[in-house]
Each structure stands twice: as C-alpha cells, then as structure tokens.
C-alpha positions as CSV (number, residue, x, y, z in Angstrom):
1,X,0.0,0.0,0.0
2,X,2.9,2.1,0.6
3,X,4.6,1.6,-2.7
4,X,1.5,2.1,-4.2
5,X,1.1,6.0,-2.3
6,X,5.0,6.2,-3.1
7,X,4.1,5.6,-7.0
8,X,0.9,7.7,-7.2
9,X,3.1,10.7,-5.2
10,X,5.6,10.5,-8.3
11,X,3.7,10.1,-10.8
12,X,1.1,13.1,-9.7
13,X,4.6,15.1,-9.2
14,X,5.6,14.3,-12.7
15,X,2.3,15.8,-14.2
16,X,2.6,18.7,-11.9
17,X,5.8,19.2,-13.4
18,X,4.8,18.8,-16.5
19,X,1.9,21.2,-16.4
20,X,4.1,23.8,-14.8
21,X,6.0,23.5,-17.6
22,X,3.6,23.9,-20.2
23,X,1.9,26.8,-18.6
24,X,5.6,28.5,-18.3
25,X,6.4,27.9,-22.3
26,X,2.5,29.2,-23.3
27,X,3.2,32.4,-20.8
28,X,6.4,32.8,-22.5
29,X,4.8,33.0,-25.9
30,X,2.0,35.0,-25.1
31,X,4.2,37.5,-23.5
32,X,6.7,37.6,-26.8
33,X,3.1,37.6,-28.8
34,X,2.8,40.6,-27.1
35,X,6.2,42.5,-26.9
36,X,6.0,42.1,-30.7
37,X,2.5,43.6,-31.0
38,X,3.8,46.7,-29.1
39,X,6.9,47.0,-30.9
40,X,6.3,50.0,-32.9
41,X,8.7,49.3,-36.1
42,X,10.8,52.6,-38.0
43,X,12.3,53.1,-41.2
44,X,16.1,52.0,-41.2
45,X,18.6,54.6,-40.0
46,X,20.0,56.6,-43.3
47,X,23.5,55.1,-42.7
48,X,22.8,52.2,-44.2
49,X,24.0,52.4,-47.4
50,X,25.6,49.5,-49.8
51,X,28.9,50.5,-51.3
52,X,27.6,49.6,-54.8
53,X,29.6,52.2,-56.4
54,X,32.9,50.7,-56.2
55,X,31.3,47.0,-57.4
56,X,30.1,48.7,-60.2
57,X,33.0,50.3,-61.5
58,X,35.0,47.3,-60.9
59,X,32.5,45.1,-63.1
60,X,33.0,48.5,-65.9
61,X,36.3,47.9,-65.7
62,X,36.0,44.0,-66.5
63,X,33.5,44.1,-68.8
64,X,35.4,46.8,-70.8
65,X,38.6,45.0,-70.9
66,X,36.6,41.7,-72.1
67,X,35.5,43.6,-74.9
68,X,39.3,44.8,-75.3
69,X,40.0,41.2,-75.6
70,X,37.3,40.2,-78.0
71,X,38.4,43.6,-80.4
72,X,42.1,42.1,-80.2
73,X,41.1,38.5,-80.7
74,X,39.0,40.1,-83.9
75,X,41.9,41.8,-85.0
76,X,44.1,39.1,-84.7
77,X,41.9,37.1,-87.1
78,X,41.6,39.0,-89.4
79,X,45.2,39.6,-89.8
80,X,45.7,36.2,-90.0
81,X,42.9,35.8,-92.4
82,X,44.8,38.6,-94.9
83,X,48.0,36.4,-94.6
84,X,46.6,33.4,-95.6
85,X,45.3,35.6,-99.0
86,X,48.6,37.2,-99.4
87,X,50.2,33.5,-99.6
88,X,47.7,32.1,-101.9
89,X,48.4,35.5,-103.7
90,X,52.1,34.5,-103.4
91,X,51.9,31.2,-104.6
92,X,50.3,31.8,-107.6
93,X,52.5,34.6,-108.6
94,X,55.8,32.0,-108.1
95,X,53.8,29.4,-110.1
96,X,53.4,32.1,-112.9
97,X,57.1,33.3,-113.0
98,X,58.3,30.0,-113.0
99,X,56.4,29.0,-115.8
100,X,57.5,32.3,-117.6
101,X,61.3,31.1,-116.7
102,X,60.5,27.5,-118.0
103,X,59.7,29.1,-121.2
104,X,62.2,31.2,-121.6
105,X,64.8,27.9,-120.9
C-alpha cells in the first residue's frame, strides 16, 4: 500500500511538473506575442547604405577590358585571315614566274 502511495506521489509530481512546464512555455509566448505587437517598427537609419559604387566600377572595368579582348582577338583574325590571302596570292605569282622562266629555258 505504501509503494502504491509512493508511486501515485511520483507520478502526480511528474504531471505537476509537467503542467508547470507547459503553462511556463505558453506564458512565454504570449508574453513575446505581445512585446511584438507593441513593438512599434521605424524606417532604417540613413546610414545604411551599400557600397555599390565601387562594385560597379569594378564590373566596368572588367567588362570593358573583355570587350578589349574580344576587339584584339577580332583583330588578330583578321590579320591572320589577310595572310593566308597574301600566300595564296604569293603562290600563284611564283607558279606564274616559273612558268615564264621555263619558257624562256
């Protein structure tokens, strides 16, 4: 009978605990709940600013010396391009005098 009281006793001290626990966490939100509904909220402060300017004349910078690149890379082409019709220009004119010299003996 004794064990029994001793068992009930812990058990009903385990819900108490329990309950008191409960009841603490929904206080605690209800009292949040509320510190947040009186909160009255302002704009932000005018020092916050983003230092944007320096960003974007860095990615100016990049993007003008990728199109530096892409002019050179053109220009390189059609260089190339012009040399390869200069030595079929070339070719043909050294097939021509040779023939004229094989004539001529």
């Amino acid at each position: 009978r004794v064990d029994q009281l001793k068992y009930d006793v812990q058990h009903l001290q385990t819900a108490l605990r329990n309950f008191q626990h409960r009841r603490y966490l929904r206080e605690q939100q209800e009292r949040q709940r509320e510190e947040l509904l009186a909160r009255t909220f302002t704009t932000n402060d005018s020092d916050t600013t983003i230092p944007i300017d320096e960003t974007l004349q860095f990615n100016e910078s990049l993007q003008s010396a990728h199109r530096g690149m892409d002019e050179l890379i053109g220009s390189g082409t059609n260089i190339l391009a012009g040399l390869r019709d200069q030595r079929v220009t070339l070719k043909g004119t050294h097939k021509k005098i040779l023939d004229v010299a094989n004539m001529l003996g």
